[in-house]
C-alpha positions, 0 to 999 in steps of 0.5 A: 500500500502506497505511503503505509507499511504493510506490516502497519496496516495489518496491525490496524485491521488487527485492532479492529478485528478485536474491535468485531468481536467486542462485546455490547453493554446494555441500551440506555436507550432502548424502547421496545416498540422499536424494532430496530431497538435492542435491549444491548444497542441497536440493529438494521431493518432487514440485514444482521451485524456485519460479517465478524470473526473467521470472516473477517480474517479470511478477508483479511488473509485474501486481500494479503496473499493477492496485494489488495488493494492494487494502486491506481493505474495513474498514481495518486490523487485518482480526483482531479482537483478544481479551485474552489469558489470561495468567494461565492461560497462564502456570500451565498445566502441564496441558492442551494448548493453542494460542494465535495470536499472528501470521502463523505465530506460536503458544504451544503449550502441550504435554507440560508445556511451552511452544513457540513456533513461527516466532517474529516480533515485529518491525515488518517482515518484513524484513532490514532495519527500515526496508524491507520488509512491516510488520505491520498488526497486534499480536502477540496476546500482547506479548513481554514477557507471555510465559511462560518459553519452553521451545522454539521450532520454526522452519519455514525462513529466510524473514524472516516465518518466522525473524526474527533479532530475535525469535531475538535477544530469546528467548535474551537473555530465557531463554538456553540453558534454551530450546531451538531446533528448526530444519531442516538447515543453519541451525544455523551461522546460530544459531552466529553469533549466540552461540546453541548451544542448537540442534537441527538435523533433516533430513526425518524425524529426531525430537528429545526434549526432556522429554516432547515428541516432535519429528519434522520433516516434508517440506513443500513449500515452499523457502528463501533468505536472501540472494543466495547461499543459495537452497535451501540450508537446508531447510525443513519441518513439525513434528510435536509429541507428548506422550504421547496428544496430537499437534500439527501445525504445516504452516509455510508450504507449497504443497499437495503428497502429503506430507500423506498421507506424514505421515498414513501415518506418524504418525496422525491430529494432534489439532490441525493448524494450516495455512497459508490466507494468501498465495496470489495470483496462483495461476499465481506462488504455487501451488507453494509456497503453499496457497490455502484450499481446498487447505488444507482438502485438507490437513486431510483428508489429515492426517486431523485431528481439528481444524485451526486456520488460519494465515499471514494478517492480519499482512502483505501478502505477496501479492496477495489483500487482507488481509481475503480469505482468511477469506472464501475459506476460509468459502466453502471449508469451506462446500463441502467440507461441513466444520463451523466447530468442526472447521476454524476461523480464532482472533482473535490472542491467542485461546487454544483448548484440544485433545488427549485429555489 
């Protein structure tokens, strides 16, 4: 692996296999009218936990033997990268827009205010900063040309998704005047880091902040952070709207009913941004992480009026290169009959505009 040590990246994922077989506490939360409630944390709709144990080691002892992940044909960053409109993004009051930094990391212009969603400037993915996936690629905008944040939406608490340094920056740049939208049971773990401006939303609860409607959404996905936490805090997708113009952001998730739920639900997303990366071997990563023709299955049953493509070209989490899912994705638009406008992939720090108003 470009940049990391073999040895060091199989010491992470060592880590993290004990973290698979950790063991849950019981669920502060737990409401047995919930199905997806559980009296020691929390589970999907349809699918069980990820694949743990003898499975997570023959993935790990596969991908060692064949030298997964190969590296991009072309070398990194696999993203072209554009100049950010800063002057624009930082004056829009206005028009809805979506910027992609990284990974899953976007500026969402909506509703007058500035969002942020699962937030990562750091070099590592990675609870530690000397171990662990590192970035093959800039964030588009650079931490200090951001505009004054106004909210930040945090999908789970895997560490490409919830990073404690960026979380750290954020409220030391802007304080209590931004305000974090999380999933049940991660509200403590802000607490221990001295920040109390946190909303915390089970499934289906909605939040206001200004003129923005915050809905949280199943996905289907899971959550760990450490050896004892696994599916403790739970995890999901956000509905954000302000007035006639609906952003949906998917987090991280594996293909699922849910998305029709939502559709039923709440209508059609004007812009919907979906997962595409980080998704071989499917018999390991199929529960929990879309391949990009089921992403494109999404976009269908979201009924979006455009999707955006994101979770690819930062980190190598999977086997896949880093350069393969715009290519799988092309092909699978391609088949599903699906113009370039209407499901696209951005460059990092490029800015597209969306919604009716």
């Amino acid at each position: 692996m470009s940049g990391m040590p073999r040895f060091l990246h199989t010491t992470l994922w060592f880590f993290a296999a004990l973290a698979l077989a950790g063991c849950s506490h019981g669920n502060p939360y737990y409401d047995a009218s919930k199905p997806h409630h559980t009296a020691g944390g929390f589970r999907n709709n349809t699918q069980p936990a990820p694949n743990g144990g003898r499975y997570f080691w023959r993935w790990q002892w596969e991908r060692r033997m064949q030298g997964l992940p190969k590296p991009p044909a072309q070398g990194y960053p696999v993203v072209a990268s554009v100049m950010p409109a800063l002057n624009f993004l930082q004056r829009n009051r206005q028009q809805a827009t979506v910027t992609w930094i990284n990974h899953s990391t976007l500026l969402v212009q909506l509703g007058g205010l500035n969002i942020l969603t699962d937030p990562i400037w750091s070099e590592r993915a990675s609870p530690v900063h000397f171990l662990g996936p590192q970035r093959h690629a800039q964030p588009g905008i650079a931490f200090d040309d951001l505009p004054k944040i106004d909210a930040v939406v945090i999908s789970h608490n895997h560490y490409d998704h919830l990073d404690a340094d960026t979380v750290d920056r954020l409220h030391a740049r802007f304080g209590d005047k931004l305000r974090f939208f999380v999933p049940l049971g991660l509200k403590p773990w802000f607490a221990e880091r001295g920040i109390g401006n946190v909303s915390e939303l089970d499934w289906w609860d909605e939040a206001r902040l200004g003129k923005l409607r915050l809905v949280f959404t199943p996905v289907q996905h899971w959550s760990q952070r450490t050896l004892w936490d696994r599916n403790q805090t739970l995890w999901g997708g956000w509905w954000l709207q302000a007035d006639r113009t609906r952003f949906f952001f998917a987090g991280d998730t594996g293909y699922s009913d849910d998305f029709k739920a939502i559709h039923r639900r709440l209508g059609s997303p004007d812009l919907a941004a979906i997962p595409v990366g980080t998704y071989e071997p499917r018999w390991f990563m199929a529960r929990h992480h879309v391949a990009p023709d089921e992403a494109i299955r999404i976009h269908q049953d979201l009924g979006a009026r455009q999707s955006l493509g994101i979770h690819w070209g930062t980190f190598e989490l999977s086997d896949e290169s880093l350069d393969q899912p715009p290519k799988d994705f092309m092909a699978a638009r391609a088949g599903a009959k699906i113009e370039a406008g209407t499901f696209y992939l951005l460059r990092h720090g490029e800015t597209r505009r969306f919604g009716l108003d």
